[in-house]
C-alpha positions as CSV (number, residue, x, y, z in Angstrom):
1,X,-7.7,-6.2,8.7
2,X,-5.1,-7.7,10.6
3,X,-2.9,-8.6,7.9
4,X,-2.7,-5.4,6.8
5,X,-1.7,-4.0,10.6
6,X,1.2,-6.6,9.9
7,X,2.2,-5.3,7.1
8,X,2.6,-1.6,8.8
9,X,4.4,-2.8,11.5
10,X,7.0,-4.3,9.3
11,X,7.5,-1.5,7.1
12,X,8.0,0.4,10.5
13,X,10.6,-1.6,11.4
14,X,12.5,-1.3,7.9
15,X,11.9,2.2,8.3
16,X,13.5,2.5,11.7
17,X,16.3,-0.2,10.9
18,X,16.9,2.7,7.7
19,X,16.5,-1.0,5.3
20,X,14.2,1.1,3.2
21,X,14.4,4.6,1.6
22,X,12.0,7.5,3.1
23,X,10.6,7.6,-0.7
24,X,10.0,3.9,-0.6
25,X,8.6,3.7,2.8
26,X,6.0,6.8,2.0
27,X,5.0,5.3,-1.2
28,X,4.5,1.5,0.4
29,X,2.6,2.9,3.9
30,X,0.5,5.0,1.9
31,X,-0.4,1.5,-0.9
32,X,-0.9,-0.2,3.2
33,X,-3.6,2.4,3.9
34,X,-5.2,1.8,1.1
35,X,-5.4,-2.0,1.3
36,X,-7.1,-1.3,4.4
37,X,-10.0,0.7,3.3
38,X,-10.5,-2.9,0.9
39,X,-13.1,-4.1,3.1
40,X,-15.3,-0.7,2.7
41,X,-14.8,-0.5,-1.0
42,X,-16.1,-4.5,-1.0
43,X,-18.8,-3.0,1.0
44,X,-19.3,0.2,-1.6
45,X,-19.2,-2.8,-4.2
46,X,-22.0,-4.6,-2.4
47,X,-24.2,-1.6,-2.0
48,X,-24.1,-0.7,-5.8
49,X,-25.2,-4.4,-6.8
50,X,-28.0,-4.4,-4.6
51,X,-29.2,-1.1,-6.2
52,X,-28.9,-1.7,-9.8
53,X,-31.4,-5.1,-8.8
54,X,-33.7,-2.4,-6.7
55,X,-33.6,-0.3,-10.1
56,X,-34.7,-3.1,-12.0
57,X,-37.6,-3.4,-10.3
58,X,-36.8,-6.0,-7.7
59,X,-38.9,-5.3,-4.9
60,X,-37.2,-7.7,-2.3
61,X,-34.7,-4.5,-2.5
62,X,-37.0,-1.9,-1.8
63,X,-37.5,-0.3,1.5
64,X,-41.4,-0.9,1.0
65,X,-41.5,-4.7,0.0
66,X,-43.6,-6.8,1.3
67,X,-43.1,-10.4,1.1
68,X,-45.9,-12.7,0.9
69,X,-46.1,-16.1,1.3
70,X,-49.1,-19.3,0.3
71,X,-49.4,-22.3,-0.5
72,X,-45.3,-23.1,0.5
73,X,-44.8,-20.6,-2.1
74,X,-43.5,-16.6,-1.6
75,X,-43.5,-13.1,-3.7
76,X,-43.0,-10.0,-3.0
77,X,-45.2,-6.7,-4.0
78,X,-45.5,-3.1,-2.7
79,X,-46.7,-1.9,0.7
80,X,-47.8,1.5,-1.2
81,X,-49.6,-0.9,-4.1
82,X,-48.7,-0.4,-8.1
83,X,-48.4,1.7,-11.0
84,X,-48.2,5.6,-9.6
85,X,-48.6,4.5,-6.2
86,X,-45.5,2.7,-6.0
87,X,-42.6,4.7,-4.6
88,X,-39.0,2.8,-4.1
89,X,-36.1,3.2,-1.8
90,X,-33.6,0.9,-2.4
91,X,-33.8,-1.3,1.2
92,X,-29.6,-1.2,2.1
93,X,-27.4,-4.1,2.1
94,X,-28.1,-4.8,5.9
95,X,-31.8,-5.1,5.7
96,X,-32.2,-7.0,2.8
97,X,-33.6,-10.3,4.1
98,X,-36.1,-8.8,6.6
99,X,-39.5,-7.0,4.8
100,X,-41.2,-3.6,5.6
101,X,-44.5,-4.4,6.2
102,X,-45.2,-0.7,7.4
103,X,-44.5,2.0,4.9
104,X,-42.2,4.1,5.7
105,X,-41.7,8.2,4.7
106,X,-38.8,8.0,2.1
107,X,-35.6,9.5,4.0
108,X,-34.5,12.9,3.3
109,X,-31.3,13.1,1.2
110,X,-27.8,14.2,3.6
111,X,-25.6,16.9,1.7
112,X,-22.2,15.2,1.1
113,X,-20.2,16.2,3.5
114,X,-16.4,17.3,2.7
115,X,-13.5,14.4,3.9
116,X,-11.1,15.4,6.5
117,X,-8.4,15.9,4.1
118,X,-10.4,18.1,1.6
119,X,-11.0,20.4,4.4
120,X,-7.2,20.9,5.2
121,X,-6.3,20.9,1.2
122,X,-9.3,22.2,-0.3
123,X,-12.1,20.7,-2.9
124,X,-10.2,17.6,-4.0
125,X,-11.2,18.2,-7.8
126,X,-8.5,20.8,-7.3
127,X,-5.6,19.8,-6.2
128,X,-4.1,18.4,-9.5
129,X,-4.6,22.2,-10.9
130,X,-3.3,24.2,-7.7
131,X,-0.1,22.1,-8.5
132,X,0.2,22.5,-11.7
133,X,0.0,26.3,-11.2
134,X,2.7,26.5,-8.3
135,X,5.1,24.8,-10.7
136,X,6.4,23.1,-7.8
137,X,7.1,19.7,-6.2
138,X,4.5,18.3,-4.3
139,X,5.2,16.4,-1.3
140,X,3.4,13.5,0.4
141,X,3.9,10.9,3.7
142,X,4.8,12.6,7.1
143,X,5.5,16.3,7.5
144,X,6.3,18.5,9.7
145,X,5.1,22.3,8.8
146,X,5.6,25.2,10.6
147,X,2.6,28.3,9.8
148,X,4.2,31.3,8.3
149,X,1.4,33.1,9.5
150,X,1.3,32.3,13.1
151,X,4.2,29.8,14.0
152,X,2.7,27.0,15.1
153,X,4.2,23.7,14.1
154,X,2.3,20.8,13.4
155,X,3.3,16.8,12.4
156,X,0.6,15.4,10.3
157,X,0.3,12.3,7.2
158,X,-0.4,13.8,3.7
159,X,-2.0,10.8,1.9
160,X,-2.0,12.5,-1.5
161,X,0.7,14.9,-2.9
162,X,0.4,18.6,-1.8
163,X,2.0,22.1,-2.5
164,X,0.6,23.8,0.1
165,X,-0.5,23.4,3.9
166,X,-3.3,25.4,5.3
167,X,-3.1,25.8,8.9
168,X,-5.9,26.1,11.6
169,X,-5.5,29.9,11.8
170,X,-6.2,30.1,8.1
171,X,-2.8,30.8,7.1
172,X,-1.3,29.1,3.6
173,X,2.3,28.2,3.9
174,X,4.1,26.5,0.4
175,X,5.6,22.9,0.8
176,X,8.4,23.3,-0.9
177,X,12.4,22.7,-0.6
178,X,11.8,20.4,2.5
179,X,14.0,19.1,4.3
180,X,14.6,15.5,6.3
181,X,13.9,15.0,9.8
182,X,14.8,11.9,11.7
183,X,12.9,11.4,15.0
184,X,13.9,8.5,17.0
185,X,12.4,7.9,20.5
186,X,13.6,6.8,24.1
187,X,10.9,4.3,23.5
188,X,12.5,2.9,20.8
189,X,10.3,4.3,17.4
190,X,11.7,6.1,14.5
191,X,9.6,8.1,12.5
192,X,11.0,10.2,9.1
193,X,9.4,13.6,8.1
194,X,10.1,16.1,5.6
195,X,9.8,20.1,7.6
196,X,9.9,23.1,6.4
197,X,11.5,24.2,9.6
198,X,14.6,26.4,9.4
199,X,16.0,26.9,13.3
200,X,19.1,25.0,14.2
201,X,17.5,23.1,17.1
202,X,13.8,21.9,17.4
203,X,11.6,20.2,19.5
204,X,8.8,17.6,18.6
205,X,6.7,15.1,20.5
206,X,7.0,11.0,19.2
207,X,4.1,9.5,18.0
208,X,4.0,6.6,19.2
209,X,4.4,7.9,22.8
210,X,4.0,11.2,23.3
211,X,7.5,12.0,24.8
212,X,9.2,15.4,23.8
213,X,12.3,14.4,21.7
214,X,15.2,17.2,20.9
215,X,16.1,17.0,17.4
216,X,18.9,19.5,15.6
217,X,20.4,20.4,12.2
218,X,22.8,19.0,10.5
219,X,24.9,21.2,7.6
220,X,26.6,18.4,6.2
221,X,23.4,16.3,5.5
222,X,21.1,18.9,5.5
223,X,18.6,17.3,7.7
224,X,17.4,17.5,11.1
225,X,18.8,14.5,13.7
226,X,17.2,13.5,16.6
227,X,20.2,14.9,19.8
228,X,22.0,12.2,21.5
């Protein structure tokens, strides 16, 4: 949606003019995101009407109606015939309007496959109870984690609130007591993280152009600033 690209960009550039609080420009950029997944969960909306009418026996929605037409009239029936011959499979929103006049073997049902997300975090039916038992504050938006386990660092977007980040190698590093870190670019892009990082000088790449950007920490704020 390109209204919703707008409205990124502009909470970039409060973000980078520091208009708007890291907290506040998270929360907003992640309620963005989800405005533009609208047009799949009209589409998800879509799908479910269309198969409540296949359910109720409307065979105009079923992979294996045939639509039949006399007399400047038209109805549809079954291409397998009636009673226990008559096997649906709900047609799809994108094939509604064009009939099966060939019956078709009834696809074979996909396992669910895990989201991105649930395979860095875990099963997403437990993320509200692996928070509750670290007793901890979870974090969410941009972070920066380094592995306890092996040391590799890593920048990524948590879209819902973690307590712990599960790297590549396996390792299972907390996210907790994190501090700031402001990354600003030659190429003019600011972008705020929390890190668990604890050297006194660092160096991360921007992501908006790739270019390596030296960033160091500050005692008196107790974040990490981009150097000058």
């Amino acid at each position: 949606m390109k209204e919703n690209d707008t409205l990124i960009s502009y909470l970039n550039e409060l973000n980078q003019s520091g208009k708007i609080r890291y907290d506040d420009y998270s929360r907003l950029f992640d309620m963005a995101c989800e405005l533009g997944n609208a047009d799949a969960v009209l589409s998800t909306a879509t799908e479910d009407i269309a198969a409540l009418l296949w359910l109720s026996g409307n065979c105009e929605y079923c992979r294996y109606g045939r639509k039949e037409e006399f007399g400047g009239a038209s109805r549809w029936t079954c291409a397998h015939g009636a009673g226990s011959d008559c096997r649906p499979a709900w047609r799809g929103p994108q094939n509604t309007g064009t009939p099966f006049l060939k019956a078709e073997p009834m696809p074979k049902q996909q396992p669910k496959q895990k989201s991105r997300v649930e395979r860095m975090f875990g099963p997403k039916d437990s993320w509200g109870q692996e928070q509750k038992a670290a007793g901890q504050k979870p974090y969410r938006g941009f972070l920066l984690m380094r592995c306890r386990e092996c040391g590799k660092l890593r920048g990524f977007h948590a879209k819902v609130p973690i307590t712990e980040y599960r790297c590549e190698c396996g390792g299972v590093t907390p996210v907790a007591n994190l501090r700031p870190l402001h990354l600003r670019c030659k190429c003019g892009k600011h972008f705020m993280y929390r890190t668990n990082v604890v050297e006194d000088t660092l160096t991360y790449g921007c992501l908006a152009c790739g270019a390596p950007v030296d960033l160091e920490y500050n005692h008196k704020s107790d974040s990490y600033e981009t150097v000058r």
